[in-house]
MDTraj code that builds the backbone (N, CA, C; nanometers):
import mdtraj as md
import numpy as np

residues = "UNK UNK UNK UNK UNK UNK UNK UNK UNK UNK UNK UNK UNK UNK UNK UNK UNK UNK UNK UNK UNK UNK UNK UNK UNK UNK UNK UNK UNK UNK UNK UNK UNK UNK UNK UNK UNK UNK UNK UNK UNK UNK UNK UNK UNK UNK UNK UNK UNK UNK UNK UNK UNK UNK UNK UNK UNK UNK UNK UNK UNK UNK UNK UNK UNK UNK UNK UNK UNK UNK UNK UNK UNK UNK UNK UNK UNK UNK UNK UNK UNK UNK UNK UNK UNK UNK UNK UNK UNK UNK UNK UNK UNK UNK UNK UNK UNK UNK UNK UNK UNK UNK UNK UNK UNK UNK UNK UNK UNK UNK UNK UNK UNK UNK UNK UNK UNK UNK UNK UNK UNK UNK UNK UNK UNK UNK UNK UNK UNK UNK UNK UNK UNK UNK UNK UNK UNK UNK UNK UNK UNK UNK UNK UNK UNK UNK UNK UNK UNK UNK UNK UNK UNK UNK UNK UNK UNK UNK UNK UNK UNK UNK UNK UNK UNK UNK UNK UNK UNK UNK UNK UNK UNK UNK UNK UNK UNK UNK UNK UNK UNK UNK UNK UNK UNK UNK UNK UNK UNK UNK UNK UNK UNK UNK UNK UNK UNK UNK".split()
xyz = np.array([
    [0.0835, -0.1185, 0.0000],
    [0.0000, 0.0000, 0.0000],
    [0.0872, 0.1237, 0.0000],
    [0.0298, 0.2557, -0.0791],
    [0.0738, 0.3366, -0.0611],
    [0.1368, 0.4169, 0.0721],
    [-0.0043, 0.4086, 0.1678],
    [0.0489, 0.4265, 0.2717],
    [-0.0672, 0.4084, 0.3869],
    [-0.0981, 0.4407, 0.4808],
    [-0.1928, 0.4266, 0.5923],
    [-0.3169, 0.4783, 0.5619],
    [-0.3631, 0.5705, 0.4839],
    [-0.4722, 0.6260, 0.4279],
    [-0.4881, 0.5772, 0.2549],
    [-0.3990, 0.4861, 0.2069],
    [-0.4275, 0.4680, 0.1132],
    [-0.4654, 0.3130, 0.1274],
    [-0.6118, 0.3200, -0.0151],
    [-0.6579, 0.1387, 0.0087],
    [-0.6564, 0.0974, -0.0940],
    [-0.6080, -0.0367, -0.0985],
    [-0.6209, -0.0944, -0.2389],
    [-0.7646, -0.1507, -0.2760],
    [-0.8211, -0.1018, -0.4012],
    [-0.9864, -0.1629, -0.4123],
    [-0.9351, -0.3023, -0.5408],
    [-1.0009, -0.4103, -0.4131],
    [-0.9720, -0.5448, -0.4973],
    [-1.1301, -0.6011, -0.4516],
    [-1.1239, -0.7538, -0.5464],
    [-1.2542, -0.7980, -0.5733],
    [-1.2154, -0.8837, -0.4335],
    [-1.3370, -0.9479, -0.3804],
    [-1.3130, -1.0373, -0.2648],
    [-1.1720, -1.1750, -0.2530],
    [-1.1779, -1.1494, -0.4097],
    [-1.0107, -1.3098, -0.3763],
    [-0.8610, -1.2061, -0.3557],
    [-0.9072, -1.0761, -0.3663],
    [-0.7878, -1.0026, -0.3652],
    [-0.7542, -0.9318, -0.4695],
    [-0.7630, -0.9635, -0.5529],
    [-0.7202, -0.8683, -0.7102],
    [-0.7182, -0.7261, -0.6822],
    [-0.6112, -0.6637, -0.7314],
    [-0.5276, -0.5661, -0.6975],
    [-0.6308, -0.4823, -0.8033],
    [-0.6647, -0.3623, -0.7481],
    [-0.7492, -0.2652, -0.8637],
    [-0.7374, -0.1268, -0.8410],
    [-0.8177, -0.0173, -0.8613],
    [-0.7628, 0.1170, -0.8265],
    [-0.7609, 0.1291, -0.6922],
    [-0.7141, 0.2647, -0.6328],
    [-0.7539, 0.2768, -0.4582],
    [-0.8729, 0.3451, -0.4914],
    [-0.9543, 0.2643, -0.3419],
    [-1.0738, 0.3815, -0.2996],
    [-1.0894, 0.3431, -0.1558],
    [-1.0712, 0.4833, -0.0600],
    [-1.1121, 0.4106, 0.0881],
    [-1.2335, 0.3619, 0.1596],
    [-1.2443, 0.3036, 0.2375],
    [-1.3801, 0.2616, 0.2646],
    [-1.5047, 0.3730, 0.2393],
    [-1.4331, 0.5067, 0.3063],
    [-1.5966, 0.5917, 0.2816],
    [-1.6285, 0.6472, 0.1704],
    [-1.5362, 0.6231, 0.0427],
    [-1.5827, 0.6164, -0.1242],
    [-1.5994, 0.5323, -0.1433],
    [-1.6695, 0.4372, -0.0849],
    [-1.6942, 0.2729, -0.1316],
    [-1.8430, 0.2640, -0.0735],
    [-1.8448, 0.3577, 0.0852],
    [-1.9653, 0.3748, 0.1336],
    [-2.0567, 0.4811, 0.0599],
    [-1.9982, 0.5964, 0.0042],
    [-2.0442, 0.6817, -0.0451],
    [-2.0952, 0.6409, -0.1904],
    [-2.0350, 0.5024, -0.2524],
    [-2.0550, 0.5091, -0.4093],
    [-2.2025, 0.4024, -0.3910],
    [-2.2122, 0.3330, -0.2536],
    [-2.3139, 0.2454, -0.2987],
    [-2.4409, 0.3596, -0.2817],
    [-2.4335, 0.4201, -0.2996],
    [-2.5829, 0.5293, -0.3118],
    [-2.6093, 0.5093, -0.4627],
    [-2.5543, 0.5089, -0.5343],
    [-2.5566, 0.5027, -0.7052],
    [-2.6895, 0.3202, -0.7085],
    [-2.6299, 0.2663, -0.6459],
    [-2.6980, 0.1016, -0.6222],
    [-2.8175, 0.1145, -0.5589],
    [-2.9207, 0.1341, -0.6119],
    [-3.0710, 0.1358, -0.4846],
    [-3.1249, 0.0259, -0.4870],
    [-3.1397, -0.0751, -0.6020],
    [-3.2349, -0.1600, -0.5834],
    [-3.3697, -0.1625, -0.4863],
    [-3.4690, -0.2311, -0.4984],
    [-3.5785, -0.2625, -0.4216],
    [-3.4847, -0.4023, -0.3802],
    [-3.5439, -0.4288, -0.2399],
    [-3.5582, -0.5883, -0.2151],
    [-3.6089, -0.6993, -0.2418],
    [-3.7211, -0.6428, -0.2820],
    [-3.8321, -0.7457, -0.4105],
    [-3.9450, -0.7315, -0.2935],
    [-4.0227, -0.8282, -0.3636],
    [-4.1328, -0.8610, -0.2530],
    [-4.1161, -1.0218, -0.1768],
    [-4.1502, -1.0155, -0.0747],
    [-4.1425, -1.1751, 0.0187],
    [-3.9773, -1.1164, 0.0747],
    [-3.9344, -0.9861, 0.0769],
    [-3.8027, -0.9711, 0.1665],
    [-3.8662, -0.9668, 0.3288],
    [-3.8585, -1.0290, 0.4136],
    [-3.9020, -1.0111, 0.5473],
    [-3.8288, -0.9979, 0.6069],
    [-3.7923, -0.9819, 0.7586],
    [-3.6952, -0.9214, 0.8255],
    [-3.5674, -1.0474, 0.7864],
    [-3.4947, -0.9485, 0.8597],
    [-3.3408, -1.0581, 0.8013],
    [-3.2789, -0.9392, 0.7488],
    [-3.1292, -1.0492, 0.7462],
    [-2.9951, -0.9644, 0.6914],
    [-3.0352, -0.9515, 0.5899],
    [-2.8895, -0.8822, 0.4807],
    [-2.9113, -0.8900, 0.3087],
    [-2.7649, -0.9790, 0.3018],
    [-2.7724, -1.0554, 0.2764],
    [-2.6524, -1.1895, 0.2457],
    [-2.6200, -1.1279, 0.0789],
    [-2.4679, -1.1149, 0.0943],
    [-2.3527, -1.1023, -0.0401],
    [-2.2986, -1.1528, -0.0835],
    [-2.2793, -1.2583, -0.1799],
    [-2.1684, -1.3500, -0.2822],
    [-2.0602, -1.2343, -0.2785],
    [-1.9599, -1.2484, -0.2699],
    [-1.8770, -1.1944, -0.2671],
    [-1.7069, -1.2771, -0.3479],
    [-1.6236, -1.2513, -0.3688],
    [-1.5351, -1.3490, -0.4139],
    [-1.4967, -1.3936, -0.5327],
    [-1.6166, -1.4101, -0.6046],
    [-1.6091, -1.4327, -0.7596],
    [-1.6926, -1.3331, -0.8343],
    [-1.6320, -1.3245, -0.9406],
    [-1.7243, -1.1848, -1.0711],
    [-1.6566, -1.0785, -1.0003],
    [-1.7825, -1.0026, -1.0211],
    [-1.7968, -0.8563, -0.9984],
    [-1.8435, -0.8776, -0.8993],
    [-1.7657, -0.8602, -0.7790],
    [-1.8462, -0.8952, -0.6680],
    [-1.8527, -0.7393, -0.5814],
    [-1.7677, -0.6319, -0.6353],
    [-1.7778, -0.4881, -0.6109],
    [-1.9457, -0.4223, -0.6274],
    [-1.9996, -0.4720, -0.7700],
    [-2.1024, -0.4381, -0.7366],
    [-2.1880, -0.4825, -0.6647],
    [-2.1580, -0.6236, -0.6163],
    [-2.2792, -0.7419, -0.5750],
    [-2.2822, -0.5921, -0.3775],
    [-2.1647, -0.5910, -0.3735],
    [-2.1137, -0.5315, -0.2426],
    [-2.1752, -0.4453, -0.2314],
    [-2.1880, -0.3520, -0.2980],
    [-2.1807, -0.1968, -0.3525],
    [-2.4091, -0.1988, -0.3172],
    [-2.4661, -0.2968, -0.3850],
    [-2.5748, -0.3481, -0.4464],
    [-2.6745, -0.3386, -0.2875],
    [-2.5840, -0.4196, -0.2465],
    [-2.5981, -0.4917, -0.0853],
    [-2.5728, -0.3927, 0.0409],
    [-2.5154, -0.3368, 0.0447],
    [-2.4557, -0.2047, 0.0902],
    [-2.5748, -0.1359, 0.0740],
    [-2.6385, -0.1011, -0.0361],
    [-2.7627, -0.0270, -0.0501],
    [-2.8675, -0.0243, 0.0180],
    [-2.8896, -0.1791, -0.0355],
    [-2.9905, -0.2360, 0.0511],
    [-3.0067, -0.2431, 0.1940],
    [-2.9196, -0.2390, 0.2722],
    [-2.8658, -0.2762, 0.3787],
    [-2.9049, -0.1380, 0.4339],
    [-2.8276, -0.0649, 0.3932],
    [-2.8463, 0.0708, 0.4869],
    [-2.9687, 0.1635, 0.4341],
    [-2.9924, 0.1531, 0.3178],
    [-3.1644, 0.2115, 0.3145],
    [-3.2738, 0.1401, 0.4234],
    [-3.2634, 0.0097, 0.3995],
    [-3.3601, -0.0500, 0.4924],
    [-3.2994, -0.0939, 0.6341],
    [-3.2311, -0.0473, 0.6772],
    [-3.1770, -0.1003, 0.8418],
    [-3.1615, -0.2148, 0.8619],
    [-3.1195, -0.2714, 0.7749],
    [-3.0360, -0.4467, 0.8135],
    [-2.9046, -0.4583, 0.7840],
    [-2.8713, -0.5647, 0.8721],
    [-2.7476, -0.6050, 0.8782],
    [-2.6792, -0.6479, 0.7428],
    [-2.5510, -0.6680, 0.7336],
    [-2.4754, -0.7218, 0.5938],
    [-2.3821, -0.8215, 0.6649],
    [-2.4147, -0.9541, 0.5381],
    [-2.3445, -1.0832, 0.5998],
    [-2.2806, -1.1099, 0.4474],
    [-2.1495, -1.0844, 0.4188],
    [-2.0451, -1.0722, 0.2957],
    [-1.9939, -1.2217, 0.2983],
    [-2.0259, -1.3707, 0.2195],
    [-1.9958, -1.4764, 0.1871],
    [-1.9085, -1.4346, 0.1258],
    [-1.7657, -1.4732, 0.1696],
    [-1.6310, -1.5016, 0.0906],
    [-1.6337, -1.6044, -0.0218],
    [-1.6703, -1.6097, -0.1347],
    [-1.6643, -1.7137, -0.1802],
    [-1.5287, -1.7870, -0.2247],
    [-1.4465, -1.7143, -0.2452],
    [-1.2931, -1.6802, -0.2598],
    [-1.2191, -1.8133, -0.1455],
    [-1.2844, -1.8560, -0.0680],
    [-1.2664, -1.9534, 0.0021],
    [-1.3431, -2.1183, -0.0005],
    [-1.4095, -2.1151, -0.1139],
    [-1.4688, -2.2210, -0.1587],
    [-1.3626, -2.3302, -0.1635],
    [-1.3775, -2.4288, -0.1465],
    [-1.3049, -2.5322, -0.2350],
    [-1.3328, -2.6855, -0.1876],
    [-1.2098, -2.8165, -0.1654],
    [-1.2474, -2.9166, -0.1321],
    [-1.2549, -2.9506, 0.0359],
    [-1.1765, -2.8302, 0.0335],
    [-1.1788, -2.8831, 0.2339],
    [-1.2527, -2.7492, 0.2818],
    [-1.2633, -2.7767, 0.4078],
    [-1.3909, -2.6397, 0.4845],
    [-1.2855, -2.5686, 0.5517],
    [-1.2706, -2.4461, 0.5211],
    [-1.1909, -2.3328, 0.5696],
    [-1.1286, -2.2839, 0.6849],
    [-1.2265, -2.3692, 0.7435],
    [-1.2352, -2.3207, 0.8878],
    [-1.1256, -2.4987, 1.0070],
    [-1.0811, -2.5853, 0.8987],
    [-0.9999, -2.6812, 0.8973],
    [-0.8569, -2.6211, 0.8917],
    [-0.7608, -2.6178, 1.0257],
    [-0.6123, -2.6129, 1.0375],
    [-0.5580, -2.6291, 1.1806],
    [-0.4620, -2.6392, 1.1497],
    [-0.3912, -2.7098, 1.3264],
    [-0.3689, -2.5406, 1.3783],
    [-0.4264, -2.4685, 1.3944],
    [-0.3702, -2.3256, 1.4660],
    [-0.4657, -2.3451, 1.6134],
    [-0.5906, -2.4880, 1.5867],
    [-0.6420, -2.4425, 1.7598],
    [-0.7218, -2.3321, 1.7876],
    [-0.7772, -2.3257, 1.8960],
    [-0.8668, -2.1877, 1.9266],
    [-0.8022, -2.1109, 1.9759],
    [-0.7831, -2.0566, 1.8214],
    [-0.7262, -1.8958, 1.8361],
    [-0.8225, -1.7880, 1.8597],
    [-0.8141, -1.7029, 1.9148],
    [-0.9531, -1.6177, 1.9096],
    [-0.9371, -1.5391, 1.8005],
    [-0.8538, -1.4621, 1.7337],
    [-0.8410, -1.4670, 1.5696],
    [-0.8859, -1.5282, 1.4304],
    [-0.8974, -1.6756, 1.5170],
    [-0.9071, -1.7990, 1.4047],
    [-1.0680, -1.7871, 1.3305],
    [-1.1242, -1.7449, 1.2430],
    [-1.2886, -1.7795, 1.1646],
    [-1.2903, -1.9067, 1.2402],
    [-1.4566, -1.8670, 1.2577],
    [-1.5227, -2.0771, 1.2391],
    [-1.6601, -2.0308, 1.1685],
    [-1.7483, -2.1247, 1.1584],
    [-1.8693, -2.1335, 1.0412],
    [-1.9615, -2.1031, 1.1944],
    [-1.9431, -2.0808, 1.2886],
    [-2.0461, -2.0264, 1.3451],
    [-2.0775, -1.8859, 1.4219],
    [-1.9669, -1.8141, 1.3329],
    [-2.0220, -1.7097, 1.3785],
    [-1.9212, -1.6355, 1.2394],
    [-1.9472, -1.4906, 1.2296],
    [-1.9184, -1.4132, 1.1006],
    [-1.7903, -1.3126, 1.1901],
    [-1.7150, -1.2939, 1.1166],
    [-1.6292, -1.2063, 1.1409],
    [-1.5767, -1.0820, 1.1146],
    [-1.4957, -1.0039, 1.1660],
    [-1.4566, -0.8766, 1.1045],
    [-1.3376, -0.8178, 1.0353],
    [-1.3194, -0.7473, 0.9962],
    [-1.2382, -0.7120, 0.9079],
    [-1.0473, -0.7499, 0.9572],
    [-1.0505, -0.7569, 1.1105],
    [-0.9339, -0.7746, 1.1665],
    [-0.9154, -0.8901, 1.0773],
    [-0.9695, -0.9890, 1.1080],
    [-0.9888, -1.1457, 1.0916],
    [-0.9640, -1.1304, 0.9465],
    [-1.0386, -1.0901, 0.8871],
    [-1.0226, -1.1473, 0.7188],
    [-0.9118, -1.0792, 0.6555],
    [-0.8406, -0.9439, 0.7420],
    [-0.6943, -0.9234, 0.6916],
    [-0.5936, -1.0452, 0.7631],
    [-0.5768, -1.1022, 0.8496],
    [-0.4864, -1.2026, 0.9027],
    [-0.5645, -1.3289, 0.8039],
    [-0.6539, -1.3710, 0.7638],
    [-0.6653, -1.4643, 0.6294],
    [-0.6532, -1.4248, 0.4995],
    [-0.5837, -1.3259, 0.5348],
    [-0.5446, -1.2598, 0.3535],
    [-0.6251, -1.2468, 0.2526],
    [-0.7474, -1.2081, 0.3146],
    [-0.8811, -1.1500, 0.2558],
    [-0.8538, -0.9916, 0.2928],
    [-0.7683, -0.9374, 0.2017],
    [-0.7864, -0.7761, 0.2119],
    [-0.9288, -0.7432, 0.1676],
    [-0.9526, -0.7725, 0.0631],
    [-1.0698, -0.7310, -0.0003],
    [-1.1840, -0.6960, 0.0678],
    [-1.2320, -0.8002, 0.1131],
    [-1.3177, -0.8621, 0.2095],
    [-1.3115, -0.7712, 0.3410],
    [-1.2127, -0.7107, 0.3550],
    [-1.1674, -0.6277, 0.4709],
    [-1.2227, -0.5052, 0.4505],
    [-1.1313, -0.4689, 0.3310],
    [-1.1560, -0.2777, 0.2795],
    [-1.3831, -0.3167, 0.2724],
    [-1.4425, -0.4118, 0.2236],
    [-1.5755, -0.4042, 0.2170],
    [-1.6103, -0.3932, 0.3781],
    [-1.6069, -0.4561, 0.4924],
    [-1.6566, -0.4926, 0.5755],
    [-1.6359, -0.3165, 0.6411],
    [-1.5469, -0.2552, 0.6289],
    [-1.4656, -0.1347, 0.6964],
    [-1.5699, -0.0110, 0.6086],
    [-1.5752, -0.0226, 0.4539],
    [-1.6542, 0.0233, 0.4127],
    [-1.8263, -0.0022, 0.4654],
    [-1.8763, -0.0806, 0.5124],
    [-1.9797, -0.1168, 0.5444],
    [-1.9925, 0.0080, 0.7216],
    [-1.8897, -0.0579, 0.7737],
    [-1.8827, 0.0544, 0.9027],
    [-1.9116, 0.1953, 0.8702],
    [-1.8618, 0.2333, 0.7322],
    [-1.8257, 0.3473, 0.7617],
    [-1.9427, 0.4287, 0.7250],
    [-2.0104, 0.3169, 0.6194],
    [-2.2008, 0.3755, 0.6008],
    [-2.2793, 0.3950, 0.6874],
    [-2.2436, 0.3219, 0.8448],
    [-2.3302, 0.2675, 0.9762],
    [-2.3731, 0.1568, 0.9146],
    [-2.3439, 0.0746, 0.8751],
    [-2.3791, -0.0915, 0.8459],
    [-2.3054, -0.1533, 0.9293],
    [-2.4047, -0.2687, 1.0110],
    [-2.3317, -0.3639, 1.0739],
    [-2.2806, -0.4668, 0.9808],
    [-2.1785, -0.5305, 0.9826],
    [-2.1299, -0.6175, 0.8680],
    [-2.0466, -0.7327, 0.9397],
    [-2.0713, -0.8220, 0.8683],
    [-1.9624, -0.9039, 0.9242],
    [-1.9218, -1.0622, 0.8041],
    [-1.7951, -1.0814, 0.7874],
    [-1.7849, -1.1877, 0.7011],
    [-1.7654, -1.3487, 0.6960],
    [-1.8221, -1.4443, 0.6119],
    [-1.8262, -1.5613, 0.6421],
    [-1.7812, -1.6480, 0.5296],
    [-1.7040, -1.7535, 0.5440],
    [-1.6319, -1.8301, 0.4576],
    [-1.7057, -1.9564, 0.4292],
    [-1.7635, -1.9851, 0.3475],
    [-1.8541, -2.1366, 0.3323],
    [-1.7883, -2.2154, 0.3487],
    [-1.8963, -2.3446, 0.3781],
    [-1.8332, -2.4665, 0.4022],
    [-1.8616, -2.5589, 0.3021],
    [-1.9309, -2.5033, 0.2271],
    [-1.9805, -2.5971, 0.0634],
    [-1.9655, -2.4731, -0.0153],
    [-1.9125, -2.5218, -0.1400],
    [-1.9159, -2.4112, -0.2612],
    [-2.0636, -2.4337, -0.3114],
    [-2.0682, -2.3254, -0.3875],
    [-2.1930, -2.2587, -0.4516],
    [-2.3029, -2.2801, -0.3979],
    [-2.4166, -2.2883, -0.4519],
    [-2.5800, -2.3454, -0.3747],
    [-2.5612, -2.3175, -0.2251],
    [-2.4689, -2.4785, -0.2114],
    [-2.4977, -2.5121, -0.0533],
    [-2.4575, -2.4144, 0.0562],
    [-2.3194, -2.3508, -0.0131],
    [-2.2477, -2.2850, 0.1159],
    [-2.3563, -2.1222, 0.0853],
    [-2.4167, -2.1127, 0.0088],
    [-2.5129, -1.9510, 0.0323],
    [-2.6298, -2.0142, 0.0825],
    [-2.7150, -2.1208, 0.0567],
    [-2.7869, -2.1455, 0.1178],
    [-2.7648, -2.1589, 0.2728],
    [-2.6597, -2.1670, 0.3190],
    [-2.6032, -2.2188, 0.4505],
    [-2.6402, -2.0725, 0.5511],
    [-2.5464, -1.9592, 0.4256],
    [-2.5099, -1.8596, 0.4787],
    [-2.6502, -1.7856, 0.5169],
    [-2.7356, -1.7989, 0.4137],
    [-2.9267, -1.7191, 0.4597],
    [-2.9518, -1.8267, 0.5990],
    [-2.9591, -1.8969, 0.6206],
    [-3.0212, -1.9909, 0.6740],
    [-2.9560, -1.9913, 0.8359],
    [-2.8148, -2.0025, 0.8321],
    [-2.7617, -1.9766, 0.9367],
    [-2.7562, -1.8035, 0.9935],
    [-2.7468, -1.7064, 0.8980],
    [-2.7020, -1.5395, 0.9418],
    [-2.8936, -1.4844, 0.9136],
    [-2.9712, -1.5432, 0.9256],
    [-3.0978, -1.5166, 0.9538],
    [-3.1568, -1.3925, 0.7954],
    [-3.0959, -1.4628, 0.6835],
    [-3.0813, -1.4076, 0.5608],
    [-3.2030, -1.3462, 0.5279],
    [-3.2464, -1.1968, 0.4757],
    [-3.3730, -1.2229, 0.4075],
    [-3.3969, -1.2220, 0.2784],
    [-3.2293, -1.2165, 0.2121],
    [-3.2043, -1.2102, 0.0548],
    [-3.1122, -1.2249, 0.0384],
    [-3.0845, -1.2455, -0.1028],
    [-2.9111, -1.2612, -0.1248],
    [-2.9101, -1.2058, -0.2728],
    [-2.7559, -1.1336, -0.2323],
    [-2.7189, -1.0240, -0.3663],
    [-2.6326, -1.1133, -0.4356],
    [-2.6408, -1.1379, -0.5701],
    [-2.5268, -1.2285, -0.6647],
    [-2.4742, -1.1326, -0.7208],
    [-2.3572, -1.0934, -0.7656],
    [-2.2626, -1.0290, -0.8830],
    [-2.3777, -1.0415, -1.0024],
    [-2.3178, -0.9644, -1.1173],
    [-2.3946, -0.9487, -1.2372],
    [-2.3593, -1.0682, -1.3322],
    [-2.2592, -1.1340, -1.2829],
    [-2.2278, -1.2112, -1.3756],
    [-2.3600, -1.3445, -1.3778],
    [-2.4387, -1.3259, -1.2590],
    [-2.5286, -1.4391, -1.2071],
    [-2.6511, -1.4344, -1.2966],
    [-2.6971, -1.3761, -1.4026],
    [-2.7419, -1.3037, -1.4518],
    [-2.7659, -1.3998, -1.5579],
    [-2.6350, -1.4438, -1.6555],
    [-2.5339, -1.5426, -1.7006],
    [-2.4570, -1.6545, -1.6790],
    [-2.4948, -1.7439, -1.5863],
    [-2.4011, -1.8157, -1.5494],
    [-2.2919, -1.8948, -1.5788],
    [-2.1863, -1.9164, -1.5505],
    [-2.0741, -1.9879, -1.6139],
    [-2.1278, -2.1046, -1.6223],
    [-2.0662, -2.2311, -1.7170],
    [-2.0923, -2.3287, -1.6414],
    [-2.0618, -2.4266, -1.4896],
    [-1.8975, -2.3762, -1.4888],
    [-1.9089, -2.3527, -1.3537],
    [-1.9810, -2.3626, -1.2101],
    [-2.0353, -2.2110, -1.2736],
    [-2.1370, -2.2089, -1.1777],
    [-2.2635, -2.2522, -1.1692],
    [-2.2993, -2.2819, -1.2916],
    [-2.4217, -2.3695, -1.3009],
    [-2.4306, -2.4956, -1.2557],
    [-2.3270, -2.5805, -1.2401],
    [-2.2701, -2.6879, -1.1529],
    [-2.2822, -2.6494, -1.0425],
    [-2.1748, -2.5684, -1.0033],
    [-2.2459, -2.5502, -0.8599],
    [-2.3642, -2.4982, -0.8207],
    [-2.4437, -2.4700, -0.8776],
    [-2.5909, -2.4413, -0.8078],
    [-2.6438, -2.3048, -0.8188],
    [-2.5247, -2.1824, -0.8459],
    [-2.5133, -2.0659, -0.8982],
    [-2.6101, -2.0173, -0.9730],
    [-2.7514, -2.0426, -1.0058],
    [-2.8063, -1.9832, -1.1061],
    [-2.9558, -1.9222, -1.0132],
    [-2.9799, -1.7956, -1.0423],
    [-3.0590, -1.7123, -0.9265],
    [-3.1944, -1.7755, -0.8964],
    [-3.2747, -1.8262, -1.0114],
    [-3.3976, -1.8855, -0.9998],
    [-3.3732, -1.9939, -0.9477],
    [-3.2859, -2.0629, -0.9289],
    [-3.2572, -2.2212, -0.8637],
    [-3.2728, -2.1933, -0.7138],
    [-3.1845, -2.1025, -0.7166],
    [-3.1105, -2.0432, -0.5631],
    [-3.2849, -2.0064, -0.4904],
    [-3.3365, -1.9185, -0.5319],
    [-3.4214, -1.8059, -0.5047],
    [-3.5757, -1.9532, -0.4717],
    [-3.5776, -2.0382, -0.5320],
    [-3.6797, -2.1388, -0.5098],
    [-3.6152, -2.2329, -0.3767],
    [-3.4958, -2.2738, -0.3642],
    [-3.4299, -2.3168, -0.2799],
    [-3.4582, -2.3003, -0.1394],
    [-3.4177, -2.1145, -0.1644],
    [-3.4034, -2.0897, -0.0247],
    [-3.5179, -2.0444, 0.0720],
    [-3.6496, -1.9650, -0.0806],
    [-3.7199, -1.9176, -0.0662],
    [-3.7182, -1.8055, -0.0341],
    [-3.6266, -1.7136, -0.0525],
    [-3.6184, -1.5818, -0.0120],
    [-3.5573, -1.4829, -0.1453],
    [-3.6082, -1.3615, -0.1968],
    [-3.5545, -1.3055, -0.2952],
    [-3.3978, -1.2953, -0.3056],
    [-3.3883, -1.3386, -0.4320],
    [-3.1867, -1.3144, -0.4660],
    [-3.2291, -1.1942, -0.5254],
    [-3.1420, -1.1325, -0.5140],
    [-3.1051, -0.9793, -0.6527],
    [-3.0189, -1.0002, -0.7088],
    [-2.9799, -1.0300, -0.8703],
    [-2.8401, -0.9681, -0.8963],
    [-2.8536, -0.8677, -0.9737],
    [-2.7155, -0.8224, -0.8730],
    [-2.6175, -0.6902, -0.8751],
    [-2.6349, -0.6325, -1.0614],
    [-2.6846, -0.4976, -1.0582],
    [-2.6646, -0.4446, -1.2180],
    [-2.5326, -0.4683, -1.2410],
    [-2.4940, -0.4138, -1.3315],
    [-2.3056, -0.3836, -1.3560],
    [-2.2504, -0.2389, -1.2770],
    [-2.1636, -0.2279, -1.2520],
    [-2.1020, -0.0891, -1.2083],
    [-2.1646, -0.0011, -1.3051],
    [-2.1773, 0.1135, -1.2783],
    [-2.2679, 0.2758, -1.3463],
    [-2.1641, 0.3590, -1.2771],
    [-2.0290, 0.3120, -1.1494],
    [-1.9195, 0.4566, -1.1218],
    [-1.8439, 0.4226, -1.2122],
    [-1.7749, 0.5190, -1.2093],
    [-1.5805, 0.5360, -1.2365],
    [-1.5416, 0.4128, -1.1754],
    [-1.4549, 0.3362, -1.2107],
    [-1.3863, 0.2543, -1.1273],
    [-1.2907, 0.3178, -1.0480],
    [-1.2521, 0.4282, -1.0326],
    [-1.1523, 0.4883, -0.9424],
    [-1.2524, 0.5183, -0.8275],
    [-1.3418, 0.5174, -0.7946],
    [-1.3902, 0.4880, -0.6724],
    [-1.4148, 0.3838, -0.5916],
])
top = md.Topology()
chain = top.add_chain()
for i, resn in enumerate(residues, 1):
    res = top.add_residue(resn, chain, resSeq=i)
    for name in ("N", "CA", "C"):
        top.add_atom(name, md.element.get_by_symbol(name[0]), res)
traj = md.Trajectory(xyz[None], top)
């Protein structure tokens, strides 16, 4: 980093992109209004985060979140894979993530989730409570996990969800699948409408 006031804006796996500090990150999700749909009932707004464009999924969610006074629960997806994340000999660290409870930005910079960090810090800085969570199943299962366990009342996908890879259509990734699943409205995220230098 440039320096103590400077932030690097990366997508949730890290990818290095322009700077913007958290409160131009808080300030840009005003551009993002979305509605929640209808059948949103109380509950967080749950975020894919990690893969795509997950700036806007953030940005989208962020909106939502602080127009309507709910919490933000940011799914790392960036941590998907064959073993569960929350698996290593470090012991109970009080540092250490586990799948039962969401964490903060300290935490996901010591797991080398900057990204994930500069969002959660940005979320503070809107007055959003936020906090982040690493699945324990990729796609479908581990967002279904995440509404179900963080008391979800929607979930924001990137724009790419829109489209799905196949990929992600394997994993379970596709919004009408998801959205019958869980029973609760998905949104996905438009495309970015800022500057990317914010």
């Amino acid at each position: 980093m440039a320096g103590k006031d400077a932030w690097t804006r990366t997508s949730g796996s890290g990818a290095p992109g322009s700077t913007a500090p958290p409160s131009q990150l808080a300030a840009a999700s005003e551009a993002f209004a979305p509605d929640a749909g209808p059948g949103a009932g109380p509950g967080s707004v749950v975020v894919a985060i990690g893969r795509g464009s997950d700036r806007a999924a953030f940005l989208t969610g962020l909106a939502i979140a602080r127009r309507e006074g709910r919490d933000l629960v940011l799914v790392d997806r960036s941590a998907e894979g064959f073993a569960s994340p929350y698996t290593d000999l470090r012991g109970d660290d009080a540092y250490r993530p586990t799948a039962e409870r969401l964490f903060g930005s300290e935490i996901a910079r010591a797991e080398g989730r900057e990204g994930t960090a500069i969002y959660l810090e940005a979320a503070s800085a809107a007055g959003v409570t936020a906090g982040g969570w690493f699945p324990t199943h990729a796609g479908y299962g581990g967002l279904a996990e995440a509404v179900r366990r963080f008391s979800g009342a929607l979930l924001v996908l990137p724009p790419e969800a829109a489209h799905p890879s196949l990929a992600e259509r394997i994993r379970g990734v596709v919004p009408d699948r998801i959205q019958a699943g869980i029973g609760r409205p998905v949104v996905v995220a438009a495309p970015e409408r800022i500057p990317a230098a914010v």
